[in-house]
N, C-alpha and C positions, 0 to 999 in steps of 0.2 A: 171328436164328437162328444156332446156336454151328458155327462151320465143324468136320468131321470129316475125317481124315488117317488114309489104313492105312499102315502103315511097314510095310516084308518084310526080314528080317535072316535073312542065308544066309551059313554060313560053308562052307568048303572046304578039303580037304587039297588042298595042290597039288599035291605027290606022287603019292598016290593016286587023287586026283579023287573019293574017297569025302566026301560029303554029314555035317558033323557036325551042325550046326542049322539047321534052318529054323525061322523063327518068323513072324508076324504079328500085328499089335497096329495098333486100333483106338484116335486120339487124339482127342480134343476139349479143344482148350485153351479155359481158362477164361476167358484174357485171353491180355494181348500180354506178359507179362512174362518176361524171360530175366536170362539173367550170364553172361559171358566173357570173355574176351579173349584176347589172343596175351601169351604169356610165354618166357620163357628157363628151359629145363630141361637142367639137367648133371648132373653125377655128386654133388649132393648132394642129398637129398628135397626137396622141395618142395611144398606144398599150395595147394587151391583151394577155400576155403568160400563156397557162394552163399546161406547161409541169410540174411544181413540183406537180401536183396533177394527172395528166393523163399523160399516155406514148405512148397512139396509142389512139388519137383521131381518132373516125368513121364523126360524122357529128356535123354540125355547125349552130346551129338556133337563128338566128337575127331578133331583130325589132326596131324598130324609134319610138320608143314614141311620139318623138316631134312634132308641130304642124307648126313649119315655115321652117327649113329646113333642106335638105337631107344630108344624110352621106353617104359618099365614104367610102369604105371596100375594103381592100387588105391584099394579104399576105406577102409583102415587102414594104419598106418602101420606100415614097410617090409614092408607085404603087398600083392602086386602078382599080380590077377588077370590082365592083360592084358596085351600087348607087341604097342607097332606102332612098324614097320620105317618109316625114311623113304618119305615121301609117300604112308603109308597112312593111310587113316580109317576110324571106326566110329562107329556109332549105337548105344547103351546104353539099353535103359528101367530107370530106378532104382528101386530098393525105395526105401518112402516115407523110411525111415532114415538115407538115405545126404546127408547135408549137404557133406560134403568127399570130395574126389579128391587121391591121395596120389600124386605121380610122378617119377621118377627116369632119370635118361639113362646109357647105357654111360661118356661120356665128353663133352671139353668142347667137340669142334669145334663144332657147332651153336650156334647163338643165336637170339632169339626163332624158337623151332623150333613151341612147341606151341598151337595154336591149339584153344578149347574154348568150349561154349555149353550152358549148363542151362535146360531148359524147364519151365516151368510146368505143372504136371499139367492 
């Protein structure tokens, strides 16, 4: 029997402490198959394609290692849905389309800053 995972993704202004998403999502991965690893992200783009290893990525979990600056995350290139600040993380469910993650740092202090893992739907 296939194990089942609820994921809960809540964002927050900090600011305000107004609620912009809440979501939940219901996984069952099919197998054990993933892709990632930790890389060095600076001030020029950068990609991550997991298709030779996975065919239907379900979800996408990033974090910022680094300590001085943020990285922008997209799924096209230099279009950047996301920005996390050092030592922040997110969990992502990706449209089945999405084979690469595109990302870009403010600048060059960090190194191997960004650590990432694509799940098998």
């Amino acid at each position: 029997m296939a194990e089942t995972y609820d994921v809960s993704i809540r964002f927050k202004d900090n600011n305000s402490g107004a609620r912009k998403l809440n979501a939940k999502y219901t996984v069952t991965p099919t197998d054990d198959q993933y892709a990632g690893g930790r890389e060095t992200v600076q001030d020029s783009e950068v990609s991550f394609d997991h298709s030779a290893k996975i065919t239907d990525a379900g979800l996408l979990w990033m974090i910022n290692k680094g300590t001085t600056d943020a990285i922008q995350v997209g799924f096209a290139a230099s279009n950047y849905d996301f920005k996390l600040e050092p030592g922040h993380a997110a969990l992502i469910p990706l449209d089945t389309q999405a084979a690469t993650i595109y990302c870009l740092a403010a600048g060059t202090a960090d190194t191997d800053n960004f650590e990432y893992e694509f799940r098998q739907r």
